[in-house]
N, C-alpha and C positions, 0 to 999 in steps of 0.2 A: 504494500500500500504506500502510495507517496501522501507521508505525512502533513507532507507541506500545501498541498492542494485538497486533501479530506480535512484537516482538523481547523477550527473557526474556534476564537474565544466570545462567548456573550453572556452579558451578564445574567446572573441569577434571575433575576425581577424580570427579563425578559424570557423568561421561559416558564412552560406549563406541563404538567407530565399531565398524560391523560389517559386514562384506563377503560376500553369500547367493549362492555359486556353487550353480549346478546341475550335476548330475551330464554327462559327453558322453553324444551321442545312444549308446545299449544295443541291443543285437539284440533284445528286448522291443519297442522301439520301433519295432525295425523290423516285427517282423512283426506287432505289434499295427493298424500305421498298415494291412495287407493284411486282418488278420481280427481282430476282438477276440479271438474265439474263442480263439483261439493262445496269449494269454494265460494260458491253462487249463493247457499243453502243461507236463509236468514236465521236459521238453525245454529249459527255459529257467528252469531252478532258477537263484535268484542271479544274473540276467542278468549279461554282462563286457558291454564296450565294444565298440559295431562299429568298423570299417576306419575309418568315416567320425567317430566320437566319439573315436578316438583320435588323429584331424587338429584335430580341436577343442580337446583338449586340449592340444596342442601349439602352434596358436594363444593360446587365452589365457595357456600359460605365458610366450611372448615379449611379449605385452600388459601383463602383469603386471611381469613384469621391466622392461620399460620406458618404465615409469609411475612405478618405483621405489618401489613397492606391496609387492614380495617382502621389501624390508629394514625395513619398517614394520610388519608382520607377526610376533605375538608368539604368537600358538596359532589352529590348524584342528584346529577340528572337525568330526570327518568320522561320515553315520553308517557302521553296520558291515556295508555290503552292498558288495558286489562291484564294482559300477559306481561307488559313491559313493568307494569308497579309491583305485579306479586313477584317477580323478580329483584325489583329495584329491594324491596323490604322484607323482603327472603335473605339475602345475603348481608346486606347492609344495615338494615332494620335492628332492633334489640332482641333480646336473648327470647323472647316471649313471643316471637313474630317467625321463629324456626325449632319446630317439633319433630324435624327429622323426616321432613318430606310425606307427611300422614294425614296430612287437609290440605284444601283448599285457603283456608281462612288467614289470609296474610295481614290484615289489618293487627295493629298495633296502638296504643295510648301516643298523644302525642309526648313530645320531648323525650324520648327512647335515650338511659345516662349514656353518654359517649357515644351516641352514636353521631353520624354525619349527619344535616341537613340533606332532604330529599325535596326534588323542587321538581316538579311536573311543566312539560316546556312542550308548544302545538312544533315549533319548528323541528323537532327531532321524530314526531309521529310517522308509521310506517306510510307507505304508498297510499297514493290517497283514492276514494272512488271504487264504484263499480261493486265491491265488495266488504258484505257485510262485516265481515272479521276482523277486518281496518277499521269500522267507524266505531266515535267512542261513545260510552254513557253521558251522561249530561255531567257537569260539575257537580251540582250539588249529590246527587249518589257517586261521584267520585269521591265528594268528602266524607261523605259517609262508611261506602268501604273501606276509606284509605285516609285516617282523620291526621297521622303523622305528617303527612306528603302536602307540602307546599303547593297549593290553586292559585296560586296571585297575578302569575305570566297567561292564566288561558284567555283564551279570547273572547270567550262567553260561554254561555250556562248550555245553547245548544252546539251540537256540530254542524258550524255551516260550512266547513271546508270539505267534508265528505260531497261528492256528487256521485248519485247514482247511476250517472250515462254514462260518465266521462271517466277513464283512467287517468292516471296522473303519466304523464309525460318522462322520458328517464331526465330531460335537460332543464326541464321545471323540479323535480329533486334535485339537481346539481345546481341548480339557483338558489335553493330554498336551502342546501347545507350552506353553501357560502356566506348566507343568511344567519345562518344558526355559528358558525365558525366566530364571524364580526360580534354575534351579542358575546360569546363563549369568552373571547380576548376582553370584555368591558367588564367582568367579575373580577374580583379581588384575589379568589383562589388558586395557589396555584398548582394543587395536585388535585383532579377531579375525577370522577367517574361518568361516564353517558351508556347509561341502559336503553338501547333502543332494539330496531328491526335489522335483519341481515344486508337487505339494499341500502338501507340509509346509513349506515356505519362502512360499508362498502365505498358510497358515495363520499362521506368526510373522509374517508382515507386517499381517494383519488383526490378530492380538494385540498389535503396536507403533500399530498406525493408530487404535487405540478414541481417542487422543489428539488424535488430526490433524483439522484439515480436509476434512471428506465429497470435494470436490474432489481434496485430497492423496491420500486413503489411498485410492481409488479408482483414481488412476494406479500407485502404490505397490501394490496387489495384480493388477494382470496377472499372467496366465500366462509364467512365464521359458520362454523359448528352452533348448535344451539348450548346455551351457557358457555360460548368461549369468551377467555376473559385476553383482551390483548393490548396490549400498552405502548406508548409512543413520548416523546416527547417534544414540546413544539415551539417554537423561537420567533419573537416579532424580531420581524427587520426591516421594520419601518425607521426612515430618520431620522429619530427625536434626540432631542436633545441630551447629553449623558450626564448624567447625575451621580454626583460621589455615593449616595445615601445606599446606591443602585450594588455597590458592592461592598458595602458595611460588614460588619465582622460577624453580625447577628446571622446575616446571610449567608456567610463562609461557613461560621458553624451549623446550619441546619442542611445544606448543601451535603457539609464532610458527612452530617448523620446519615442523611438518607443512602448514600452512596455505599457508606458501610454496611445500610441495614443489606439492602441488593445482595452483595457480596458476599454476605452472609448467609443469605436467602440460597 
């Protein structure tokens, strides 16, 4: 490797690790894998989690925990479909919200001790249209199931982004990540998690990879596994102005932690 052409220094504060869970395998999934057709079925409004995605979920939460990845974790964003929250608070959630994969029932008490902030976000929702297993419940039975999970970003109480004539476009999702990319960079946090759908975590990955290495961003955009958990880290190189505060010692030391924890890991 020519080091002199791979390696870049930028500061701390300008970088974001971010960790692209997929949802666990959904009854969608399941009966899609037998007939697309099925798909169609209003039968499968809002798909939940099967038997078998909520073993999954249970697995990654123990992966997570110890990896020591849960206590480094400062906001999950989830979107606000049915499969992607009982995921989002299956893993992430408090101890009282994973029984080991044996319900359905992923609601939890709000303020969960130590757990991360979960914040339910329309621009990360799967493909939109067409099909009922994309369109969400209303808000308020979203707060209901899910009274932990942050509603403050939705865009109302109905879903008017669902259309049922119209699928969603693949270059209207690669607008809409780009979208989602720009709020993502205006939060404070800078290790996060995004529980979303297989194409839309696809699509933020093609919209981080315009950067990389044709090589790189080729491995980097595979299709996830349901509950794969995959990580990246992400660099504004915008031209602002640089700031001493930007590489402060506070920064140095939580940098050197996490770098060790990895290592360790």
């Amino acid at each position: 490797m020519n080091t002199t052409a791979a390696q870049f220094p930028y500061p701390w504060q300008r970088c974001k690790i971010i960790h692209l869970v997929r949802h666990g395998q959904a009854m969608h999934n399941v009966e899609g894998d037998k007939d697309r057709n099925a798909l169609l079925s209003p039968h499968l409004f809002d798909a939940q989690l099967s038997p078998l995605g909520l073993q999954q979920v249970c697995k990654l939460r123990n992966e997570v925990h110890a990896r020591g990845l849960f206590k480094r974790i400062e906001l999950v964003v989830t979107s606000p479909l049915y499969r992607t929250m009982q995921t989002a608070i299956g893993v992430f959630g408090n101890e009282s919200s994973a029984d080991g994969g044996n319900t359905d029932d992923f609601s939890e008490k709000p303020g969960g001790l130590g757990c991360p902030q979960i914040m339910a976000v329309e621009l990360c929702r799967d493909r939109l249209g067409v099909r009922p297993c994309d369109m969400r419940r209303t808000v308020s039975e979203c707060e209901a199931l899910f009274p932990s999970i942050d509603f403050s970003m939705m865009d109302g109480e109905d879903d008017s982004m669902w259309n049922p004539d119209i699928r969603e476009p693949e270059e209207e999702i690669a607008a809409r990540m780009v979208l989602f990319m720009n709020w993502l960079w205006t939060r404070p946090e800078q290790e996060m998690v995004i529980v979303s759908h297989g194409i839309i975590l696809q699509q933020i990955l093609k919209v981080l990879g315009n950067d990389c290495h044709q090589a790189v961003s080729y491995a980097l955009c595979q299709r996830f596994d349901n509950c794969e958990l995959r990580s990246v880290v992400i660099v504004d190189k915008s031209p602002k102005a640089v700031d001493s505060t930007l590489c402060s010692s506070r920064d140095v030391a939580k940098q050197q932690h996490v770098l060790r924890e990895e290592v360790s890991n």
